[in-house]
C-alpha positions as CSV (number, residue, x, y, z in Angstrom):
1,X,-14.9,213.0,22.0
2,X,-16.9,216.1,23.3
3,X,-17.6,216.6,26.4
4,X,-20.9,216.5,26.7
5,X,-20.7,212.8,25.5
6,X,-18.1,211.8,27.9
7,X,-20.2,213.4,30.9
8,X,-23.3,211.5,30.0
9,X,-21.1,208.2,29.7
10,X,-19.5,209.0,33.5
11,X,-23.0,209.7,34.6
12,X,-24.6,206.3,33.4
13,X,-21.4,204.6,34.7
14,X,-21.6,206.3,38.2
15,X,-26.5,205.6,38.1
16,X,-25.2,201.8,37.4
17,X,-22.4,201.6,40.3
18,X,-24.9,203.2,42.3
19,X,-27.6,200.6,41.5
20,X,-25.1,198.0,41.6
21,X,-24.2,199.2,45.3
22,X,-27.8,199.1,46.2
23,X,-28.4,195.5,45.0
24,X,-25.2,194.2,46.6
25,X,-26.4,195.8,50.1
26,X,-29.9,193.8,50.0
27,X,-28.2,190.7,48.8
28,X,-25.7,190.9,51.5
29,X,-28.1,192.2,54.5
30,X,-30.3,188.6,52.6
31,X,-27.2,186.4,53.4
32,X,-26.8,187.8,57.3
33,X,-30.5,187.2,57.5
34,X,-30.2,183.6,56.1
35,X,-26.8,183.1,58.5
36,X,-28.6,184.5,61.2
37,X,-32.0,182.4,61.1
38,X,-30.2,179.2,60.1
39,X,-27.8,179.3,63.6
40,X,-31.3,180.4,65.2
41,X,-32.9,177.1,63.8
42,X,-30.2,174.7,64.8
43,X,-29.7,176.4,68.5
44,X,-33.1,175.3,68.8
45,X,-33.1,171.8,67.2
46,X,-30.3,171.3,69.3
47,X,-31.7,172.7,72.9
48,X,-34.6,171.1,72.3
49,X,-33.2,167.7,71.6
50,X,-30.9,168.5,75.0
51,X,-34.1,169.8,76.9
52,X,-36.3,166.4,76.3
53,X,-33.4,164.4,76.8
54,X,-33.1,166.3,80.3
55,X,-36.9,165.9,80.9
56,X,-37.4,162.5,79.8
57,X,-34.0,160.9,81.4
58,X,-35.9,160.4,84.9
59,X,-38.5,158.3,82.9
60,X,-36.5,156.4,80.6
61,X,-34.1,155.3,83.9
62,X,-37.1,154.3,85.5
63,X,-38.3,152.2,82.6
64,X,-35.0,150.6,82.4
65,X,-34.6,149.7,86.2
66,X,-37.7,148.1,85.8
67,X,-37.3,146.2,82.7
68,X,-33.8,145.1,84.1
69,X,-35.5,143.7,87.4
70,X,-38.3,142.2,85.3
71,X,-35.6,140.6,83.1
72,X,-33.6,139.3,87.1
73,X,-36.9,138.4,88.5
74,X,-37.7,135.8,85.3
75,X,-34.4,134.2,86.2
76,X,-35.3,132.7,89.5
77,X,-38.8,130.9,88.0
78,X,-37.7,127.3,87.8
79,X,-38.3,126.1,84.1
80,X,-41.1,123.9,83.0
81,X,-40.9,120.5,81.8
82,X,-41.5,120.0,78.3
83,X,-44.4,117.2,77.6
């Protein structure tokens, strides 16, 4: 082998690792974004589902207390006779 040859072989080798490295970079700075904006997403499924619970609790007890004493108040009306 000459050397010219071998040099031209080392310098596609070293323009293919290079491109190689550069491809690798974007496709792992890709998966941090994906990672990243996937946690995001579920942090706010998640506090949003805890933040209605926490705004609507007041209401939903309130609804309940009612329907309970709706349901205790029915219990005192005397039954009418069947015909």
């Amino acid at each position: 082998m000459d050397n010219q040859n071998l040099d031209q072989k080392v310098e596609a080798i070293k323009s293919l690792a290079e491109e190689n490295n550069k491809i690798l970079r974007r496709m792992k700075r890709s998966m941090q974004l994906a990672r990243f904006f996937s946690v995001l997403k579920w942090v706010v499924v998640i506090g949003g589902t805890v933040g209605i619970y926490y705004y609507f609790q007041p209401i939903v007890n309130q609804l309940l207390d009612t329907y309970s004493q709706l349901l205790g108040g029915l219990g005192g009306v005397p039954k009418l006779p069947n015909i």
